[in-house]
Structures are given as structure tokens and as C-alpha cells.
RORO-882435 format. One record per atom (N, C-alpha, C): residue number from 0; residue in three letters; chain; atom name; x, y, z. Coordinates in Angstrom, 1 decimal. Example, Ala and Ser with C-alpha at 12.3 -4.5 7.8 and 13.67 -1.06 7.14 Angstrom:
{pos 0&code ALA&unit A&site N&xx 13.2&yy -5.7&zz 7.8}
{pos 0&code ALA&unit A&site CA&xx 12.3&yy -4.5&zz 7.8}
{pos 0&code ALA&unit A&site C&xx 13.2&yy -3.3&zz 7.8}
{pos 1&code SER&unit A&site N&xx 12.8&yy -2.2&zz 7.1}
{pos 1&code SER&unit A&site CA&xx 13.7&yy -1.1&zz 7.1}
{pos 1&code SER&unit A&site C&xx 12.9&yy 0.0&zz 7.9}
! end
This chain:
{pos 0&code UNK&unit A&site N&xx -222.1&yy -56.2&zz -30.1}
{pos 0&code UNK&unit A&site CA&xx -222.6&yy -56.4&zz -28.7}
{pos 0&code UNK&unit A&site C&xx -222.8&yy -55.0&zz -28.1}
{pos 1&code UNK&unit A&site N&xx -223.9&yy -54.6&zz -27.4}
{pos 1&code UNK&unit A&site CA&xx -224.1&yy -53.4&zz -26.9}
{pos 1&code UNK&unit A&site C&xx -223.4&yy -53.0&zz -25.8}
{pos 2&code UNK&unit A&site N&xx -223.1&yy -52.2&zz -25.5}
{pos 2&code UNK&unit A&site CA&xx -221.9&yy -51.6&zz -24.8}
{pos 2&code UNK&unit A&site C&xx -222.6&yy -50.3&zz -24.1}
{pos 3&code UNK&unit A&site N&xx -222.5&yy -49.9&zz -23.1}
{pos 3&code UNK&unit A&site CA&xx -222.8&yy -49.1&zz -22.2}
{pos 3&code UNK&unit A&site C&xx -221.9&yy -48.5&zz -21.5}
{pos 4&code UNK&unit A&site N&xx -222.2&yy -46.8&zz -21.4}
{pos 4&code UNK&unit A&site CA&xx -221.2&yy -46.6&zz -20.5}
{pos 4&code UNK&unit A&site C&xx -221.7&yy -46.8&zz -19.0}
{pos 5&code UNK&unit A&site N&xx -221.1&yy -46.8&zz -17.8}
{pos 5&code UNK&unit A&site CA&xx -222.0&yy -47.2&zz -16.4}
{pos 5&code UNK&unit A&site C&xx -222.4&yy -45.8&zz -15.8}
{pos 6&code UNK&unit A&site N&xx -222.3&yy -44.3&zz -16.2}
{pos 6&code UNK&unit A&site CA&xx -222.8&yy -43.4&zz -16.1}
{pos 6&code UNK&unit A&site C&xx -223.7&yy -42.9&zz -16.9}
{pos 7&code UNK&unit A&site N&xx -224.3&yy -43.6&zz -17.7}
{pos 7&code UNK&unit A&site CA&xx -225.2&yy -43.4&zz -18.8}
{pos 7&code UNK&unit A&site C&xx -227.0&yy -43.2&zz -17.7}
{pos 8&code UNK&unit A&site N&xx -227.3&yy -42.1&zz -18.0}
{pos 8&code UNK&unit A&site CA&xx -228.9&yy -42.1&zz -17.6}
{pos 8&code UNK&unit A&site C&xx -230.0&yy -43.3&zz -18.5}
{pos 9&code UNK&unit A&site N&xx -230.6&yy -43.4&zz -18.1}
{pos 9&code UNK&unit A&site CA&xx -231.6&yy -44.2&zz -18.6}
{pos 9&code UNK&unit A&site C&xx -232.0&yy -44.1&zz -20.2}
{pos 10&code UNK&unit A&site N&xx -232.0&yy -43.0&zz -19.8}
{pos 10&code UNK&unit A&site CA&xx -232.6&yy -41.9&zz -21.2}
{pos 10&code UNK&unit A&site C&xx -231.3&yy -41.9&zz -22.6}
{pos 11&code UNK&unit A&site N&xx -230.4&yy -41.9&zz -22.0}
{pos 11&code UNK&unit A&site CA&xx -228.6&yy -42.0&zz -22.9}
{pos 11&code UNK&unit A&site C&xx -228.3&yy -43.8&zz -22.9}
{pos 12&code UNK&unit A&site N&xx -229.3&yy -44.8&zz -22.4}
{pos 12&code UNK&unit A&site CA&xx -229.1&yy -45.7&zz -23.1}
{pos 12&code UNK&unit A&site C&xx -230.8&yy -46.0&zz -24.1}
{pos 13&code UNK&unit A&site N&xx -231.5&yy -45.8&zz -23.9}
{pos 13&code UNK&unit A&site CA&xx -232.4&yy -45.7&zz -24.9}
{pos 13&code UNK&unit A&site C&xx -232.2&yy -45.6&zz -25.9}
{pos 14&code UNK&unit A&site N&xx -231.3&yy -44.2&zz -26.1}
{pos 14&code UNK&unit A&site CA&xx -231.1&yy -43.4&zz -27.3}
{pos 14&code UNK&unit A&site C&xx -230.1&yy -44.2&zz -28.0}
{pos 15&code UNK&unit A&site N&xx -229.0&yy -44.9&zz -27.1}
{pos 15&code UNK&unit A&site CA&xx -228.1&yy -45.8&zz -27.5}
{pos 15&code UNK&unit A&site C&xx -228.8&yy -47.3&zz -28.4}
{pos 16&code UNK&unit A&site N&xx -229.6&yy -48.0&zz -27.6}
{pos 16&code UNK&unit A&site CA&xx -230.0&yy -48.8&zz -28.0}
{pos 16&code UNK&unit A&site C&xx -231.0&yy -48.7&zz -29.4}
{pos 17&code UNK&unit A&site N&xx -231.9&yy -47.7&zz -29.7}
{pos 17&code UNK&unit A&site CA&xx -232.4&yy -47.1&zz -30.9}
{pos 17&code UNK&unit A&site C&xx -231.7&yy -47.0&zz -32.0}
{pos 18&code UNK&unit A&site N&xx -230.4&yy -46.4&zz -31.6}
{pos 18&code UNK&unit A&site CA&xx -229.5&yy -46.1&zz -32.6}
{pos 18&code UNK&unit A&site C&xx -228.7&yy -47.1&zz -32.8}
{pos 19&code UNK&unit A&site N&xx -228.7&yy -48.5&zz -32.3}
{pos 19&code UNK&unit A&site CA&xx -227.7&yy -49.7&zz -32.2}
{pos 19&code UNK&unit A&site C&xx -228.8&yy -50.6&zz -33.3}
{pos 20&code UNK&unit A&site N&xx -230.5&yy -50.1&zz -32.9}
{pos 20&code UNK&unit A&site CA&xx -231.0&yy -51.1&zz -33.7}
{pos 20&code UNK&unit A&site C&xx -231.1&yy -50.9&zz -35.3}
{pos 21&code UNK&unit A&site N&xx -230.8&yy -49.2&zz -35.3}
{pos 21&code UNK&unit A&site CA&xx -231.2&yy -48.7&zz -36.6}
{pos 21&code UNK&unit A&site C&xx -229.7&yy -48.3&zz -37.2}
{pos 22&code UNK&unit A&site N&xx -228.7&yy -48.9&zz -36.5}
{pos 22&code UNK&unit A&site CA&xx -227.7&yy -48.9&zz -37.7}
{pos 22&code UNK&unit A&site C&xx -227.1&yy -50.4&zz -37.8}
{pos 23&code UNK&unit A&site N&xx -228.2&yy -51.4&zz -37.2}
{pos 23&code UNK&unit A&site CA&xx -227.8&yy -52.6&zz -37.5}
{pos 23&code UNK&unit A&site C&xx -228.9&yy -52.9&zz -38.8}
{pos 24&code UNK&unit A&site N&xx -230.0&yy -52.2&zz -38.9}
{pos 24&code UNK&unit A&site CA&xx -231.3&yy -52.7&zz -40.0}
{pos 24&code UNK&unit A&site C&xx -230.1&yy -51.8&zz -40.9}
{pos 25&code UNK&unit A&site N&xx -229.8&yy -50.9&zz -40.8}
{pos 25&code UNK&unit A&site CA&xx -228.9&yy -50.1&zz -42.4}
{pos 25&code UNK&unit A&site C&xx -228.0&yy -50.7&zz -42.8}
{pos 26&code UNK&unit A&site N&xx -227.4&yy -51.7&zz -42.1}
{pos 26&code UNK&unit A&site CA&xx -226.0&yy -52.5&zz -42.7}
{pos 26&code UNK&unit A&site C&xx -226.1&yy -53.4&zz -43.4}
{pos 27&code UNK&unit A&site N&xx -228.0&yy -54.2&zz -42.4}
{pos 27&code UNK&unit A&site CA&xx -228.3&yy -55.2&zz -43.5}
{pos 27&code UNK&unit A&site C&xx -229.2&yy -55.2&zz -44.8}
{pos 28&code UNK&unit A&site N&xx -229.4&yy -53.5&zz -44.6}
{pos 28&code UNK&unit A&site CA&xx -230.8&yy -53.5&zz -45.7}
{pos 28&code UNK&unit A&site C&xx -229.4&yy -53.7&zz -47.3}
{pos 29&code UNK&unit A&site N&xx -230.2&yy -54.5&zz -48.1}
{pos 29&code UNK&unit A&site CA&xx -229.3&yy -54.6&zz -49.6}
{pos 29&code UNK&unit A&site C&xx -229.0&yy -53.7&zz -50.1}
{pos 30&code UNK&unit A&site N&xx -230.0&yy -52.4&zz -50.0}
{pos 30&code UNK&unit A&site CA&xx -229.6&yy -51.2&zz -51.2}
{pos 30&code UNK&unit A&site C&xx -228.7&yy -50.2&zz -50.3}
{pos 31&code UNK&unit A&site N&xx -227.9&yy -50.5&zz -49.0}
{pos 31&code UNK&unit A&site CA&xx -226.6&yy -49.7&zz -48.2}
{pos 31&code UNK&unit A&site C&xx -225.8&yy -50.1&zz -49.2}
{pos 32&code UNK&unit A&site N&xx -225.3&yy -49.0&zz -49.8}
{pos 32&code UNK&unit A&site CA&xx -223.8&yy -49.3&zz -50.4}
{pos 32&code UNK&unit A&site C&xx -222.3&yy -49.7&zz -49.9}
{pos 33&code UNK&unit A&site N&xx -221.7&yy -50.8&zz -50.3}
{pos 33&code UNK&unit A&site CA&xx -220.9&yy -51.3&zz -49.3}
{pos 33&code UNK&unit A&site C&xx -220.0&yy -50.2&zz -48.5}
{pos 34&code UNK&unit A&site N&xx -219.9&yy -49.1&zz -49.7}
{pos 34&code UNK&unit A&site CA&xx -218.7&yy -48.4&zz -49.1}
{pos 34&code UNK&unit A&site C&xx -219.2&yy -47.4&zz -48.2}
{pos 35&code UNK&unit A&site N&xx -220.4&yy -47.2&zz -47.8}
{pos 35&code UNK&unit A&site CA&xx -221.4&yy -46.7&zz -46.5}
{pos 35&code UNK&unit A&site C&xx -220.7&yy -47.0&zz -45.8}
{pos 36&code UNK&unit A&site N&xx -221.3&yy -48.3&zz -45.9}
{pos 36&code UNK&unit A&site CA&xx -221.0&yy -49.2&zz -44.7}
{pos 36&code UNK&unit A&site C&xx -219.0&yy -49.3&zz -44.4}
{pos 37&code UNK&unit A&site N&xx -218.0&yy -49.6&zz -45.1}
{pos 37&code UNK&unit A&site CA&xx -217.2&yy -49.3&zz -44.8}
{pos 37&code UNK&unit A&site C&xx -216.8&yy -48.0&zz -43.8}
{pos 38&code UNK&unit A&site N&xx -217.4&yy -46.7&zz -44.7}
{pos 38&code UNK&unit A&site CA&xx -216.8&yy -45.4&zz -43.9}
{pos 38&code UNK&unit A&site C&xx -217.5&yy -45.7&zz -42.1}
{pos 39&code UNK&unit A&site N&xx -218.7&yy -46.0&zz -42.1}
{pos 39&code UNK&unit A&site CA&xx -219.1&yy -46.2&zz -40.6}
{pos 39&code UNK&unit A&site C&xx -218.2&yy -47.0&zz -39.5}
{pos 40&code UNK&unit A&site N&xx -217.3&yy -48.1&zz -40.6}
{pos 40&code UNK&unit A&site CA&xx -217.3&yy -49.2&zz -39.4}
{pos 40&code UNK&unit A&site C&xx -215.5&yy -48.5&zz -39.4}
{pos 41&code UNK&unit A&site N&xx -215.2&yy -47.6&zz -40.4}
{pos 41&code UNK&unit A&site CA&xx -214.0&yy -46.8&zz -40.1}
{pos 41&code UNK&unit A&site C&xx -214.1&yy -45.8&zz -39.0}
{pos 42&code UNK&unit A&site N&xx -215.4&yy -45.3&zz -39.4}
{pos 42&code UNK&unit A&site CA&xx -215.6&yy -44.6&zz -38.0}
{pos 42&code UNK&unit A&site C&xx -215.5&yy -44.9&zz -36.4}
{pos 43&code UNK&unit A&site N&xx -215.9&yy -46.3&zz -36.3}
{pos 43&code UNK&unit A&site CA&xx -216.0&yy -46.7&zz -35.3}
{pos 43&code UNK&unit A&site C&xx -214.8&yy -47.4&zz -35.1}
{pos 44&code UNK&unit A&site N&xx -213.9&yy -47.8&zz -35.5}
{pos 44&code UNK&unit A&site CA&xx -211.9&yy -48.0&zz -35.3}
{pos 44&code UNK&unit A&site C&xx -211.6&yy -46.8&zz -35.0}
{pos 45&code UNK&unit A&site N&xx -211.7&yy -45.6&zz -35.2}
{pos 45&code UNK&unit A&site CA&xx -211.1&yy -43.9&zz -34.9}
{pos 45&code UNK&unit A&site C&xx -211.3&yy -44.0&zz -33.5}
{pos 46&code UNK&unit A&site N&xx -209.9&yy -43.5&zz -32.9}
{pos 46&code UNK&unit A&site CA&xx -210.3&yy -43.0&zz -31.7}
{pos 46&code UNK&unit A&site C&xx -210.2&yy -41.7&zz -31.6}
{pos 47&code UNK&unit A&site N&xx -211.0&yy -41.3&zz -30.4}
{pos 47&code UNK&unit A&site CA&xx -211.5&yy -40.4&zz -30.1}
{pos 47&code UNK&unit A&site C&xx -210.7&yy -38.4&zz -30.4}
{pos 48&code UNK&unit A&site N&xx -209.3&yy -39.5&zz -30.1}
{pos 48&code UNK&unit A&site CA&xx -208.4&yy -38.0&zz -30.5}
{pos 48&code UNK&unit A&site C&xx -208.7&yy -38.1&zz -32.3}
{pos 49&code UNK&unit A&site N&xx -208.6&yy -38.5&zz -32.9}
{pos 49&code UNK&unit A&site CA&xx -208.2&yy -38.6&zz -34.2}
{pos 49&code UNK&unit A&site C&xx -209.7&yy -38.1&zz -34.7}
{pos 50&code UNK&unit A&site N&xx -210.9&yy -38.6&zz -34.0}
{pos 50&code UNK&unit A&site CA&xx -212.0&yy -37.3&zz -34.5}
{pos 50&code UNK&unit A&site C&xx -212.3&yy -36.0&zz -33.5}
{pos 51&code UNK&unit A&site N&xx -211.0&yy -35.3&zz -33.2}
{pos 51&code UNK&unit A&site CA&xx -211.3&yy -34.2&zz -32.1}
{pos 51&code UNK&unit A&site C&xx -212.2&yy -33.3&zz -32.5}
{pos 52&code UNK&unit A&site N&xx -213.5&yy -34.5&zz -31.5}
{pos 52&code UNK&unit A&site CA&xx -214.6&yy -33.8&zz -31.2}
{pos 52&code UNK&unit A&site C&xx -215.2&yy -32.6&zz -32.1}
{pos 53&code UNK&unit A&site N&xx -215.3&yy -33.7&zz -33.5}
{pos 53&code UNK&unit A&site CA&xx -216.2&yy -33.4&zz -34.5}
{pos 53&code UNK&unit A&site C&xx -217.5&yy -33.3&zz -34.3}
{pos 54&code UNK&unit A&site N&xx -217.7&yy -32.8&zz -35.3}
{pos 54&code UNK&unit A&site CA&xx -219.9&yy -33.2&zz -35.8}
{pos 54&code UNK&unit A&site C&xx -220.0&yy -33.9&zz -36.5}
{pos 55&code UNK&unit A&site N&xx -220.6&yy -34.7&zz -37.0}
{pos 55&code UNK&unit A&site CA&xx -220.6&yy -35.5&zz -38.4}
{pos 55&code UNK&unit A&site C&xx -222.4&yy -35.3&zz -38.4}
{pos 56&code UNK&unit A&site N&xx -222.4&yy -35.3&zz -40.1}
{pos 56&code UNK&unit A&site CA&xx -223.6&yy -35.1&zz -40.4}
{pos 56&code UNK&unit A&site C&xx -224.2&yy -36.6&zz -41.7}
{pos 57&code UNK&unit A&site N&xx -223.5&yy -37.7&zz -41.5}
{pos 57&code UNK&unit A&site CA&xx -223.8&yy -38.8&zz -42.2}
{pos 57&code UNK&unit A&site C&xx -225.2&yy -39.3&zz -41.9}
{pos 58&code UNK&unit A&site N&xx -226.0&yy -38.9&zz -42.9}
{pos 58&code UNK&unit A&site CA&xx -227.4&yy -39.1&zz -43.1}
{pos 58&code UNK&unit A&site C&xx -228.0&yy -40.2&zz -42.2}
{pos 59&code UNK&unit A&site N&xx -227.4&yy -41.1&zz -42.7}
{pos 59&code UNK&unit A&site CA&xx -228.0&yy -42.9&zz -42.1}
{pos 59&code UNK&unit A&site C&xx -227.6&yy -42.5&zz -40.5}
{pos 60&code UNK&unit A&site N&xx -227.0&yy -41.4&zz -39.9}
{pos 60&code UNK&unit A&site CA&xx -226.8&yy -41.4&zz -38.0}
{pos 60&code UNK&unit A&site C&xx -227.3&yy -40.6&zz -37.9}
{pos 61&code UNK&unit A&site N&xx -227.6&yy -39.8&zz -38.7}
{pos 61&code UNK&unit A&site CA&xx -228.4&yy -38.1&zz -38.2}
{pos 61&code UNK&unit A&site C&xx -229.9&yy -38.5&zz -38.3}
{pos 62&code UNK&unit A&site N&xx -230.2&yy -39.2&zz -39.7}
{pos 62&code UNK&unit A&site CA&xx -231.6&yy -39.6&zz -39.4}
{pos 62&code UNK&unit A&site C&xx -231.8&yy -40.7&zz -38.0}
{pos 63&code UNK&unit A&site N&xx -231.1&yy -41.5&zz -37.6}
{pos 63&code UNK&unit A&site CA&xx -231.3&yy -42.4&zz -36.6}
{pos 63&code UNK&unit A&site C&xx -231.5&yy -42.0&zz -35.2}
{pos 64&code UNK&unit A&site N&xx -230.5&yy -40.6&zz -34.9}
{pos 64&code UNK&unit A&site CA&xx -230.5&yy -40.1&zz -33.7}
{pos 64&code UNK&unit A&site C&xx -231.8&yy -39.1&zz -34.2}
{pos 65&code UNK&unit A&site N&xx -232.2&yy -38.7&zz -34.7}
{pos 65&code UNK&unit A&site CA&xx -233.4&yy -37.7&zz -35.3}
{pos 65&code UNK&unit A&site C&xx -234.9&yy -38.4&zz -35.0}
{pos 66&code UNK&unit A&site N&xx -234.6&yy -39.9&zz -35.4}
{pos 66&code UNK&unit A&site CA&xx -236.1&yy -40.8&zz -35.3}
{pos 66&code UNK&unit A&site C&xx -235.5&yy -40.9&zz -33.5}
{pos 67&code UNK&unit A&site N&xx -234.8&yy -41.2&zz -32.9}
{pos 67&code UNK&unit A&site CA&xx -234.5&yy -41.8&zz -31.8}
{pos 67&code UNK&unit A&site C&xx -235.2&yy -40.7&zz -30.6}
{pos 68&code UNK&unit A&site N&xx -234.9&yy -39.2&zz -30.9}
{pos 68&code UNK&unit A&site CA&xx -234.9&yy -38.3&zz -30.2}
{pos 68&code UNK&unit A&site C&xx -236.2&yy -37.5&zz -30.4}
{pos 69&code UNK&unit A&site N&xx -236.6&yy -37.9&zz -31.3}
{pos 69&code UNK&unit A&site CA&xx -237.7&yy -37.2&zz -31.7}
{pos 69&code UNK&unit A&site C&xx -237.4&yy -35.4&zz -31.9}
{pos 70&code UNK&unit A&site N&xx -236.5&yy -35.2&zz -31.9}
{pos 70&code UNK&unit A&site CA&xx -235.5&yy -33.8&zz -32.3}
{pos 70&code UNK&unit A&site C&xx -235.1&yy -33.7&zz -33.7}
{pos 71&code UNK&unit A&site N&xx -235.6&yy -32.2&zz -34.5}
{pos 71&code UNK&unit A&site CA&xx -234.8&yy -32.4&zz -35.5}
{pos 71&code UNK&unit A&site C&xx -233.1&yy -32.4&zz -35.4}
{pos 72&code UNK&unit A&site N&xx -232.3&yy -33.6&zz -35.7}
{pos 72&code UNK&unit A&site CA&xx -230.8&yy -33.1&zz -35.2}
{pos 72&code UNK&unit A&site C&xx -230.1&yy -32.7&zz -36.7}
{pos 73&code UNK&unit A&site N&xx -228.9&yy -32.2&zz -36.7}
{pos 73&code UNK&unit A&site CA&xx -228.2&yy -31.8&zz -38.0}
{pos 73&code UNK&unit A&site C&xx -227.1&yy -32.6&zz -38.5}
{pos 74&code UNK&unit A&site N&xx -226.0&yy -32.9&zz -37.3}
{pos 74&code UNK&unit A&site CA&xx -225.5&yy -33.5&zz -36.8}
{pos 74&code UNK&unit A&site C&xx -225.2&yy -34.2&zz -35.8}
{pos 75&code UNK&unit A&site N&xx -224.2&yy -35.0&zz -35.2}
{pos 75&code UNK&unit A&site CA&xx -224.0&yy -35.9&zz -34.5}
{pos 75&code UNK&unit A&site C&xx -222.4&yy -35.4&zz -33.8}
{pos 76&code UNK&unit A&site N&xx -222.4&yy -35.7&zz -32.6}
{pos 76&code UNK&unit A&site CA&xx -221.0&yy -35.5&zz -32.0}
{pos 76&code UNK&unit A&site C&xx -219.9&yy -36.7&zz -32.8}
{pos 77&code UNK&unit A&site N&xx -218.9&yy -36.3&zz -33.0}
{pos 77&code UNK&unit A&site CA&xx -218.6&yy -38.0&zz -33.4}
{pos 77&code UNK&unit A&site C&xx -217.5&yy -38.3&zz -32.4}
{pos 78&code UNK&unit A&site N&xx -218.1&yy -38.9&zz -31.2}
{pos 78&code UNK&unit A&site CA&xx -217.2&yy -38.9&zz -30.2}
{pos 78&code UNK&unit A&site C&xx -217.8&yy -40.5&zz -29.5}
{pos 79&code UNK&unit A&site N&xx -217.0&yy -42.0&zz -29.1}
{pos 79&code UNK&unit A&site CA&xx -217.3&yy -42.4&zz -28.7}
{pos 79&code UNK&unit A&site C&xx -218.4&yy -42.8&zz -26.9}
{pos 80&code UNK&unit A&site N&xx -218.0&yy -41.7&zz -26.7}
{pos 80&code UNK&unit A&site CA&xx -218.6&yy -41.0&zz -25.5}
{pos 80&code UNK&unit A&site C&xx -220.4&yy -40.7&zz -25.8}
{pos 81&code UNK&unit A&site N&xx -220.9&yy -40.6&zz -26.7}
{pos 81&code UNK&unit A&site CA&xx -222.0&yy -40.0&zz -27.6}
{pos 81&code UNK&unit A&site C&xx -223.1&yy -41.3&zz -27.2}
{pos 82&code UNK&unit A&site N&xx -224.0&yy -41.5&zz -26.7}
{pos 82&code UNK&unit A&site CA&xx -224.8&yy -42.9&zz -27.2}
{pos 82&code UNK&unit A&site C&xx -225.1&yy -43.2&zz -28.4}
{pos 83&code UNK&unit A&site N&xx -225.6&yy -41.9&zz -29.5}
{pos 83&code UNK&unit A&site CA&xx -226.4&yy -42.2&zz -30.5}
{pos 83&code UNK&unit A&site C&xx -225.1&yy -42.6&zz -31.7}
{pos 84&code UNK&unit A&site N&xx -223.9&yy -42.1&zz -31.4}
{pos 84&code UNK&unit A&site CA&xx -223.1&yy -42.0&zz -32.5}
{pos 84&code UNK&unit A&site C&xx -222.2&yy -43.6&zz -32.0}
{pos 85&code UNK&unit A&site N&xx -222.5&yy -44.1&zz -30.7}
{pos 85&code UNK&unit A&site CA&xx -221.2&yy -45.4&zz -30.3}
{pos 85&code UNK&unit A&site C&xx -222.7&yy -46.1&zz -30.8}
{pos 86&code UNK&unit A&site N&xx -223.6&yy -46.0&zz -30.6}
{pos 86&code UNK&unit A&site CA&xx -224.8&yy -46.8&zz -30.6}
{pos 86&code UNK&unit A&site C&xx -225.1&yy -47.4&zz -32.0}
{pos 87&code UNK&unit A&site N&xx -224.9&yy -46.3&zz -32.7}
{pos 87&code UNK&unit A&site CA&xx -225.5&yy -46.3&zz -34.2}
{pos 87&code UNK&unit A&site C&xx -224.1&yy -47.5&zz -35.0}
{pos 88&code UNK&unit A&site N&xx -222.5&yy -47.1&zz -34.6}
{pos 88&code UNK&unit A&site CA&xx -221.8&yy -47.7&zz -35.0}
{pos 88&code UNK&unit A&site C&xx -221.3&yy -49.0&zz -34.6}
{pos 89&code UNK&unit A&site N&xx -222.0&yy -49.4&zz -33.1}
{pos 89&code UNK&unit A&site CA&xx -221.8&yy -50.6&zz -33.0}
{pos 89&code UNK&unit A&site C&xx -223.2&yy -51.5&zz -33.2}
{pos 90&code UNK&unit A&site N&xx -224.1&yy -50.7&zz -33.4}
{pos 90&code UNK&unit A&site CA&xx -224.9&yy -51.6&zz -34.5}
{pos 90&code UNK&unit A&site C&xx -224.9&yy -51.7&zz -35.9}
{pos 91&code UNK&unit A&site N&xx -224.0&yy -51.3&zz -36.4}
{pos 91&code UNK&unit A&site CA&xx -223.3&yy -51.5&zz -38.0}
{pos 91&code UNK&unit A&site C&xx -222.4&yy -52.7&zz -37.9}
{pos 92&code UNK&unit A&site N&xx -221.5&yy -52.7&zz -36.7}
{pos 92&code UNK&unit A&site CA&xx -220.1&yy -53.5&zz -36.5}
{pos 92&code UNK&unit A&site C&xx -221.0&yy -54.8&zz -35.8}
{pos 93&code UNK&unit A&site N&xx -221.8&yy -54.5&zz -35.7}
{pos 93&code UNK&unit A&site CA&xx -222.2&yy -56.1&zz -35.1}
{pos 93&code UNK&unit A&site C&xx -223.3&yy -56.5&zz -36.2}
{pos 94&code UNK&unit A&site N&xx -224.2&yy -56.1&zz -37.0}
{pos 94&code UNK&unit A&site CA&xx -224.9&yy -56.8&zz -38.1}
{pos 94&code UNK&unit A&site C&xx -223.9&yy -57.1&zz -39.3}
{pos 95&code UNK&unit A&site N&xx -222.5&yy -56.7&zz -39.6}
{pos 95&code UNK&unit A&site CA&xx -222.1&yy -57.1&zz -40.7}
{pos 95&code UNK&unit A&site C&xx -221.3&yy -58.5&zz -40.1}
{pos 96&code UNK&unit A&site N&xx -220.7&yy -59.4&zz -41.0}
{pos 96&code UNK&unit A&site CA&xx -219.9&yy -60.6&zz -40.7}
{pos 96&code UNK&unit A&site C&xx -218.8&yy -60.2&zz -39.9}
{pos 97&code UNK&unit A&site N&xx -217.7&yy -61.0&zz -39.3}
{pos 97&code UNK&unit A&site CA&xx -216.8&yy -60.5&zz -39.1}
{pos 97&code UNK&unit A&site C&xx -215.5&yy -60.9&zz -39.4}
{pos 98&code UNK&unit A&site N&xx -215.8&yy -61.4&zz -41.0}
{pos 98&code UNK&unit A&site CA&xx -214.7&yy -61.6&zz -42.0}
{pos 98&code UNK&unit A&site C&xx -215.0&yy -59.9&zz -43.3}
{pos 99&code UNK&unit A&site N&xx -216.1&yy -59.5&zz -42.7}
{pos 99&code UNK&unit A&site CA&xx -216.3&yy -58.2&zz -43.8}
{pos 99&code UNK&unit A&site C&xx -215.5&yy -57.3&zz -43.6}
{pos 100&code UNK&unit A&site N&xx -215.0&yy -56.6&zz -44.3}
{pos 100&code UNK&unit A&site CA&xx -214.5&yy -55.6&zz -44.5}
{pos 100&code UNK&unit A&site C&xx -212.8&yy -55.5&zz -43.3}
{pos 101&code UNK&unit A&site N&xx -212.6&yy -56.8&zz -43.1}
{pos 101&code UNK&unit A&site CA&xx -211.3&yy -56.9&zz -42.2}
{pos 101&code UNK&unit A&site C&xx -211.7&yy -56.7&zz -40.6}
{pos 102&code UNK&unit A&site N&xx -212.8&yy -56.7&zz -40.6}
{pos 102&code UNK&unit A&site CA&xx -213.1&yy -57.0&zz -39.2}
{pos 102&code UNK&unit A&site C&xx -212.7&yy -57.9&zz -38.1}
! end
């Protein structure tokens, strides 16, 4: 389910939504390897202290926020706070079942 924060500009839900649709097509595409998809939807149980305000550079979010922004990016904040990184992971956690992976 898409999730917003209520101080989000227009522009920071966009980029949310972009990256909600394109890490829901990577979860379902066949050739994601399951344990991709695992590490993502671990990402997205971590809170926020436990990734102190990392970068992550996982391909399938860097390209998404990259197509989303029209910016070359390198990395990604990995901070729930982020649109493209809460965006990208809760469209992973909502295209898989929710008997997968202990969800």
C-alpha cells in the first residue's frame, strides 16, 4: 500500500510513486532472484537506526531512482524518510504474497 509522508512536496511523491511502481514490476519480473528480493524486503523491516543513515547502492533502487529522476544517481539514502528508497521497498513488499518470505 503506498504510504506518504504528509510533508512530502509533490515532486517527493512522484518520485515515490515511480519507484513504488518499479520495485513492484522487479519483484514480479521471473528472472529477480529470490534472494534479491529477500535482501529488499529485509531492508524494508530495518529501522531506521539500524541503517544509520547509509547509502545503498543496490542496482534494482539506484537504477529506479535514476529512471525516476532523470539524474544519474550512484546511490540511494537508505533511510525510510527517502521517497525513492520507502517507495521502491514498499513496492517490492506489496507485489510479493504475503505468505512469502514470512511476511
Amino acid at each position: 500500500m503506498q504510504s506518504y509522508d504528509d510533508d512530502w512536496t509533490d515532486s517527493q511523491r512522484a518520485l515515490y510513486d515511480e519507484c513504488y511502481q518499479a520495485g513492484g514490476e522487479w519483484a514480479d519480473d521471473p528472472d529477480t532472484p529470490s534472494e534479491d528480493v529477500q535482501h529488499v524486503i529485509n531492508l524494508g523491516e530495518a529501522d531506521d537506526d539500524t541503517l544509520a543513515d547509509a547509502e545503498i547502492d543496490f542496482p534494482p533502487l539506484v537504477d529506479a531512482v535514476t529512471q525516476a529522476t532523470g539524474e544519474n544517481v550512484t546511490s540511494v539514502p537508505a533511510s525510510h524518510d527517502d521517497p525513492g528508497f520507502r517507495g521502491f521497498l514498499d513496492g517490492v513488499r506489496d507485489a510479493v504474497a504475503d505468505d512469502t518470505f514470512g511476511l
